[in-house]
N, C-alpha and C positions, 0 to 999 in steps of 0.2 A: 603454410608456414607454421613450423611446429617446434617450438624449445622449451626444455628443461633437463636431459642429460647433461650438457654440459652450465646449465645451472646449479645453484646452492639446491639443501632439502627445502623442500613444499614451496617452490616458487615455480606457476605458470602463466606462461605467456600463450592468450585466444584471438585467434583473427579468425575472420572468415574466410573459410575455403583451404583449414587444415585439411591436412592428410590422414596421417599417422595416431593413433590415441597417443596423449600426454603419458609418459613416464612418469608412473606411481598417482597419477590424478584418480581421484574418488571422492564419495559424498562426504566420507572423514577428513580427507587432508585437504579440498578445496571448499569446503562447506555446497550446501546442496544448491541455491542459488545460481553460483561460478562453475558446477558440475553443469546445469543445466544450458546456463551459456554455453558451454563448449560443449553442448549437445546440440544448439541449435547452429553455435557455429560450424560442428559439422555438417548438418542438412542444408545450409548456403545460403541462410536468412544475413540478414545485414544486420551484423552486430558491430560497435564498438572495440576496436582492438580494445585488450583487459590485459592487466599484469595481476595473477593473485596472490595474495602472501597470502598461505597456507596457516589453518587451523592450530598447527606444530608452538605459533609464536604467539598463543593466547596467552597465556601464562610467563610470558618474559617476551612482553611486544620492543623494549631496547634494540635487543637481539636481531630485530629483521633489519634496521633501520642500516647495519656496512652492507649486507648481502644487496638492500634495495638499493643504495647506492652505487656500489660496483658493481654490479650484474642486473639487476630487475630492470632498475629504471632506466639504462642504456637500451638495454630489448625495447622496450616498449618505444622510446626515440624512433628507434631505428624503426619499426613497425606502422608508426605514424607519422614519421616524414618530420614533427616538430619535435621543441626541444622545449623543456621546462625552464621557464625564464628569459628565453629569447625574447630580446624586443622587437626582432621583425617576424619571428613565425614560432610565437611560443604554442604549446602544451598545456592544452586546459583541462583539467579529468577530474572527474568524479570519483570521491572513495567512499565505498560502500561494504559496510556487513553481510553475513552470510553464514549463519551456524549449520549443520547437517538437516538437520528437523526446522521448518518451518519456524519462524517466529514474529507473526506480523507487526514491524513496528514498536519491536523494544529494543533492537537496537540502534546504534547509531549508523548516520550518512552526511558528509556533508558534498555539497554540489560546487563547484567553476574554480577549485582550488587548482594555485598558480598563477591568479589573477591579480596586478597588484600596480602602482603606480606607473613602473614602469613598462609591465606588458598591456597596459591598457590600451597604448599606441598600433604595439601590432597588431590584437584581435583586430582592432580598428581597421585595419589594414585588409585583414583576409576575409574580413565578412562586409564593411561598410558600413555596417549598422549599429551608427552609435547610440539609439537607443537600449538593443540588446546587450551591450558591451557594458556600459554603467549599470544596467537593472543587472546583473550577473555579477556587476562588481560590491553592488552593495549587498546583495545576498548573502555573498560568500562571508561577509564584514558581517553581520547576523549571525550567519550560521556557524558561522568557525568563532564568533563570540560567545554564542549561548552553550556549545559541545565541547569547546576546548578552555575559555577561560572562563565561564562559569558567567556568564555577564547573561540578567533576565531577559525572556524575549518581550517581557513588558517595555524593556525601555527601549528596544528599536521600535517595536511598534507605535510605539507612541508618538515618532517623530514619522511614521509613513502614515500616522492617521487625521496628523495634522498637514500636510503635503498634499493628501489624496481630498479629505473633506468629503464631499457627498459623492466623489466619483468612484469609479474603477480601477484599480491601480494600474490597470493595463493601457488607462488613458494617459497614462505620464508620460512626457517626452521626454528626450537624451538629456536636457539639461535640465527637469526636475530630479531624474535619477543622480545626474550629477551632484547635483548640491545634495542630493540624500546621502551622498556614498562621503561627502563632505561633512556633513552630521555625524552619519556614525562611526565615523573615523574618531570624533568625537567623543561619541557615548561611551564606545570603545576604552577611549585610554582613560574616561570619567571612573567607569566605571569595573574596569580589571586594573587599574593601573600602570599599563602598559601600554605601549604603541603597538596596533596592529601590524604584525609580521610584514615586511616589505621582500623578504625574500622567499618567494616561490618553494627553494627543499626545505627552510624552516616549515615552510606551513605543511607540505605533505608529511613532512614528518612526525610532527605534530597530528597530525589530520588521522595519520593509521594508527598511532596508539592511544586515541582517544576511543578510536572503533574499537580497537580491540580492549582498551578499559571497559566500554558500553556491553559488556557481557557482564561485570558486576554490578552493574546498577539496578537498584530495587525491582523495579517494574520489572527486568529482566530475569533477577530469580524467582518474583512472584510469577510470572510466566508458566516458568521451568518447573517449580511446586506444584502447581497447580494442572500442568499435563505429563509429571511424572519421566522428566527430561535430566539425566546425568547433569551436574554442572562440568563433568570432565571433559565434554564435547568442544566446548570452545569455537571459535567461529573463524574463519577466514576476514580478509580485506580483500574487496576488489578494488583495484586503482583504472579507471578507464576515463578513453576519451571522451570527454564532452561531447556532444550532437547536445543544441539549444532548440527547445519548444516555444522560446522566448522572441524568435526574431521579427513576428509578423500576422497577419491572417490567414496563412497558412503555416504555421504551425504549430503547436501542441503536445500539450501532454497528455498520456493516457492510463488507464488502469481496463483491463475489460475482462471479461470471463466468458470460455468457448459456449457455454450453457448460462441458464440463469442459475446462481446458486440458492435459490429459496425454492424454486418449482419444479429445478433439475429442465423445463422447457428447450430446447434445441434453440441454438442462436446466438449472436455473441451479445453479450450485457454490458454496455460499456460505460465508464463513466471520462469525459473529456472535458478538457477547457483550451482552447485559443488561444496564445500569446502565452502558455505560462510552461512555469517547470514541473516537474515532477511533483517533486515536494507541495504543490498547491495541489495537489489530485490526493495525493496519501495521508499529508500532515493532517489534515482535520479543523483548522481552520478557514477552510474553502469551500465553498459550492461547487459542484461541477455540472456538467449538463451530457444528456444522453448523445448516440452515437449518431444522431443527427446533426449535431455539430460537426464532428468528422468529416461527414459525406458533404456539407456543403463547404468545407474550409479546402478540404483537400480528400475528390472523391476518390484518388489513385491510391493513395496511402489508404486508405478503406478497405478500398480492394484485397490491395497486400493484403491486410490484415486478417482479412476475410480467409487469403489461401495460407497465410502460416499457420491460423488457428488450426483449419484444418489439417496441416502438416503434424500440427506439435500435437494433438487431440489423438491421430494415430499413431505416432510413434512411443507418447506416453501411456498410452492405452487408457487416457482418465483424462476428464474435463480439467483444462487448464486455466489458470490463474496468470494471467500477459500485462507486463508493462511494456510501455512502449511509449517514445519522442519520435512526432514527425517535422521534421526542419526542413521548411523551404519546400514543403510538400513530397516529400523523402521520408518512408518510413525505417524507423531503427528499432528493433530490438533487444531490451531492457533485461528480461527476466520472464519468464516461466516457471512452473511450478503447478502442484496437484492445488486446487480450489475449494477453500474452503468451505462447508453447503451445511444444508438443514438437513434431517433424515429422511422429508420427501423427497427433497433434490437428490438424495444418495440413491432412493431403492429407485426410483426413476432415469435416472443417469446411469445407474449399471445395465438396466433392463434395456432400455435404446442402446448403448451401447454394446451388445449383445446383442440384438435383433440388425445392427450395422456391421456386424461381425467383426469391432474393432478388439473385443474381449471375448474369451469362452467360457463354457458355463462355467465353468470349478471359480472362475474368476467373479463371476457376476455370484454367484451362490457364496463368497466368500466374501462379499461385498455387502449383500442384505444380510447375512447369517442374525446378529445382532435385532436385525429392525421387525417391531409387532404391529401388527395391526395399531394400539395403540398409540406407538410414535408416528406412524403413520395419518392422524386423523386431523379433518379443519378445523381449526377455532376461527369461530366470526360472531359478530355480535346477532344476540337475538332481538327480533322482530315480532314478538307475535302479534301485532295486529295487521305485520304487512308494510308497514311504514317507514320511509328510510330514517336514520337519526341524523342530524344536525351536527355538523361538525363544528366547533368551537374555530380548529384550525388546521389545518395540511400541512403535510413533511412528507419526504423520500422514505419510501418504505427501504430501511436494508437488512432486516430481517423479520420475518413471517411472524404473525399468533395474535392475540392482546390480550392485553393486560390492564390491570386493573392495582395502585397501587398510590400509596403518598409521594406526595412531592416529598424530596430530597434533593439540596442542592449541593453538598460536599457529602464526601467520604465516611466524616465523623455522624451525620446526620443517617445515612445508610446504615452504618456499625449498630446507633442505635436499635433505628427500626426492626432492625432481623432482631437483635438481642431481645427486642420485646414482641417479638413474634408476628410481625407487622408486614404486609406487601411493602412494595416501595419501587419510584420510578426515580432512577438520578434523572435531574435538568442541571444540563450546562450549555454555558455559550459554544464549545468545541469540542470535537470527536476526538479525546486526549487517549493517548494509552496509555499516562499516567493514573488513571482510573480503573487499570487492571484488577483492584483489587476491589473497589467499591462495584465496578461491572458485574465482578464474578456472585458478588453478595443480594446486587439490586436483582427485581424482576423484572425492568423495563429500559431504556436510555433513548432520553428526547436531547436532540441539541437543536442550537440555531446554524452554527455552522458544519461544516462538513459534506462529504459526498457517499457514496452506498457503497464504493469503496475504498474512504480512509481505514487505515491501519486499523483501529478502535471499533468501527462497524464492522470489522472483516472477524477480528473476534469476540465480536457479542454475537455475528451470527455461529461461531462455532459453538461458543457457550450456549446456545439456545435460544437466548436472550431477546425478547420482540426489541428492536430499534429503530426509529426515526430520526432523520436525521435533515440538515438545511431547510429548516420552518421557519420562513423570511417572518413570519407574525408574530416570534416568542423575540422576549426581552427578560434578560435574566438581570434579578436587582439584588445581586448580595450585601449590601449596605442595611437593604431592609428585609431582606429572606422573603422575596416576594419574587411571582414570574407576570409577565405579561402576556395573555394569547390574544390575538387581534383587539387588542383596548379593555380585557377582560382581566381585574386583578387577581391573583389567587395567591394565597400564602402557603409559604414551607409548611406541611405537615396536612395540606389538604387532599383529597383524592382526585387522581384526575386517570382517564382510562387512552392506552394508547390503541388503534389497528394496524397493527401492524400487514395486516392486509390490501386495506384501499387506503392508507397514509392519515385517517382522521385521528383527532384530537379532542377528548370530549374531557368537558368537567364530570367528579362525581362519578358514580363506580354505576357503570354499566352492564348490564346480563350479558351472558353470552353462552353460546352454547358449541359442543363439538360433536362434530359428524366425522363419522367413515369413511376413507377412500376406497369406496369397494372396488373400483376400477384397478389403482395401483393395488391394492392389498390379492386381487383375484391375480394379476399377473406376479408374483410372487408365490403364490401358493402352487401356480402352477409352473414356475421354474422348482419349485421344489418338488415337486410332483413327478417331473419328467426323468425317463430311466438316464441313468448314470452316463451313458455313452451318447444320448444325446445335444444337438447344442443348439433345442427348438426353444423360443421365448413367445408368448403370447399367439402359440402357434403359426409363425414364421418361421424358416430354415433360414442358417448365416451358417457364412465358413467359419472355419477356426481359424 
């Protein structure tokens, strides 16, 4: 199923198991994310019908709101069988950002928009599961508070952390969620002054030109400054259906990557969580847990995952970056994308890839060109008497090295440091991307919450940056500029060293020393070595 000739300019409509390429679709006018969907919707992965309003209406998002009216958001009706606002089979969808160029996590998404007093009865209806129906409704009441009317995510939280107390959020039943979405109904008109939208095209309307305002927001040109990105690019909306990771013990949300991005090692690196959405795997204030989670929640969905990696790994010809929501033990496909890595992951990841003959040399040789031996080499801490060191505490390593630097717990405190020519390691409670700028400045970033693939880890590993992250033993005390690692105090401005290797956390600046990859470094020198016409790597033959 394939339309947009007799659509408006830059509006596509993606299902699985198109035919035809989309008329005028590209990484410019759909942004690169909604290209890549309708790249896997071709290859017959189970995606999400998506309607995308195109790149075109960044700069006068008004503009798309008759086109999606008359034309967009009828396709999409018709594509998925519901209707936005129905009380007995409404249309629940996701709208989501999507610039040309990668941008992890500065811009906006909000999730279950559509949801609202009155279609709360039907989800009820077509799923059963009044748990997931309220935990989606209060969500939506959050996130379309804190992205569209400006309303803190301090003050929703504050009412899911007096509900939840020492537990799980994921233990709250239908009717805690209830009275939450009761609350922040609350907070809501407390706090914007307004009643939360009860009509379903208010809010999607709303919903897409807030995305498409989240391309001016700070974080987002500091982004774009900082990896030498046009602001003229502008970014797409995707509007898709919902599929819930929220309904159960078999399902989930996920983030994973076809390789590991620190070692470049062959494999998928997943980071998951049970019973949740998306946004609890990316946002940064979540833990997640490895891909053993998956295999025992829902080993089928694993599976899939296992063969689309390998589908999208060879068709992209480069280790990919996978979101994905399994419902009901049903895997769906989110997003793909080229994967963020460290420059051993990269000279390592071209050269396996190249010996699997998914890439040819000019490809792999154009991949290391940049990388020396130098970037190439281990930092781990030194031993010389032999003796292991003691770690203070553990975190999720999500990106490689260590470092060695002062605490720092805000932005300004960072600013300093560099100004006065000082290492320095931010500590915060959460894996923010609002910290783009103080990231790019620090030499290290510890939190307590987060997973190895929120937004914010995803680029401090491109920046370089050693990070750890979800260290259940840190307590961050901004009140008194103090942290806590397992019962141990230490104040702002003291040293403390991260490994970003084996996940330790030491006080006080530790030695370290860095070694040679002679093994990577020798299999480079010898794709460069090899005459021009061949496509031998580590002395193995691959096709082209």
């Amino acid at each position: 199923m394939s339309r947009h000739s007799h659509g408006p300019k830059q509006f596509f409509l993606v299902c699985t198991g198109q035919g035809s390429p989309l008329k005028g679709a590209s990484r410019e006018s759909m942004g690169g994310k909604a290209f890549n969907l309708l790249e896997m919707a071709h290859l017959g992965l189970n995606v999400p019908p998506a309607l995308v309003v195109g790149t075109h209406y960044t700069f006068d998002p008004a503009s798309s709101l008759l086109p999606l009216t008359q034309w967009g958001l009828p396709e999409l009706e018709a594509a998925t069988g519901l209707t936005l606002g129905d009380e007995r089979h409404p249309l629940i969808v996701s709208v989501r950002s999507g610039a040309p160029v990668s941008m992890p996590g500065m811009l906006e998404t909000l999730l279950n928009v559509g949801l609202c007093d009155r279609t709360v009865g039907g989800l009820l209806r077509q799923t059963g599961n009044p748990r997931m129906v309220w935990d989606a409704y209060r969500r939506l009441i959050a996130s379309f508070g804190e992205v569209v009317a400006g309303v803190p995510h301090s003050a929703f939280e504050q009412v899911l952390k007096e509900t939840v107390g020492e537990r799980d959020e994921r233990q709250l039943d239908f009717a805690e969620h209830r009275s939450m979405v009761r609350r922040y109904l609350e907070v809501y008109l407390n706090e914007s002054g307004s009643e939360f939208p009860q009509d379903p095209h208010e809010q999607l309307h709303a919903a897409v030109q807030a995305v498409f305002r989240s391309w001016h927001l700070p974080k987002a040109r500091s982004y774009r400054e900082l990896n030498g990105l046009s602001e003229k690019l502008g970014t797409a909306v995707t509007i898709q259906r919902m599929v819930f990771g929220n309904t159960g013990s078999h399902s989930g949300a996920g983030v994973g990557f076809t390789r590991n991005p620190m070692t470049g090692e062959p494999g998928l690196w997943v980071d998951y969580l049970v019973n949740a959405q998306g946004e609890d795997v990316v946002g940064g204030h979540r833990n997640a847990h490895g891909h053993e989670a998956l295999v025992r929640s829902a080993p089928l969905a694993f599976e899939a995952l296992k063969q689309a990696a390998s589908l999208l790994e060879r068709h992209f010809g480069d280790m990919q970056d996978l979101e994905f929501t399994v419902q009901d033990g049903e895997l769906f496909m989110l997003q793909t994308r080229s994967g963020k890595r460290t420059p051993r992951a990269a000279a390592r990841i071209a050269l396996d890839l190249l010996d699997e003959g998914v890439i040819d040399r000019s490809q792999a040789l154009e991949r290391t060109r940049i990388l020396s031996s130098e970037a190439l080499q281990l930092v781990r801490l030194s031993s010389p008497d032999g003796a292991e060191h003691a770690a203070l505490a553990c975190a999720e390593p999500a990106s490689g090295g260590v470092v060695c630097g002062e605490i720092a717990l805000d932005a300004q405190r960072v600013e300093a440091c560099v100004q006065a020519g000082r290492p320095v390691v931010l500590v915060r409670n959460d894996t923010l991307t609002e910290d783009i700028n103080a990231l790019q400045a620090a030499h290290g970033l510890l939190t307590r919450h987060g997973a190895r693939t929120s937004h914010a880890a995803v680029v401090a590993r491109q920046l370089g940056k050693v990070c750890l992250v979800g260290c259940a033993d840190l307590q961050v005390d901004l009140s008194n500029r103090t942290i806590r690692l397992a019962g141990r105090c230490l104040e702002e401005g003291e040293p403390i060293t991260l490994d970003g290797c084996g996940g330790g956390i030491y006080p006080g600046r530790m030695e370290m020393v860095s070694e040679p990859d002679e093994a990577l470094w020798s299999r480079i020198e010898g794709l460069r070595a090899s005459p021009a016409g061949s496509l031998r790597s580590h002395g193995k033959k691959v096709k082209a």
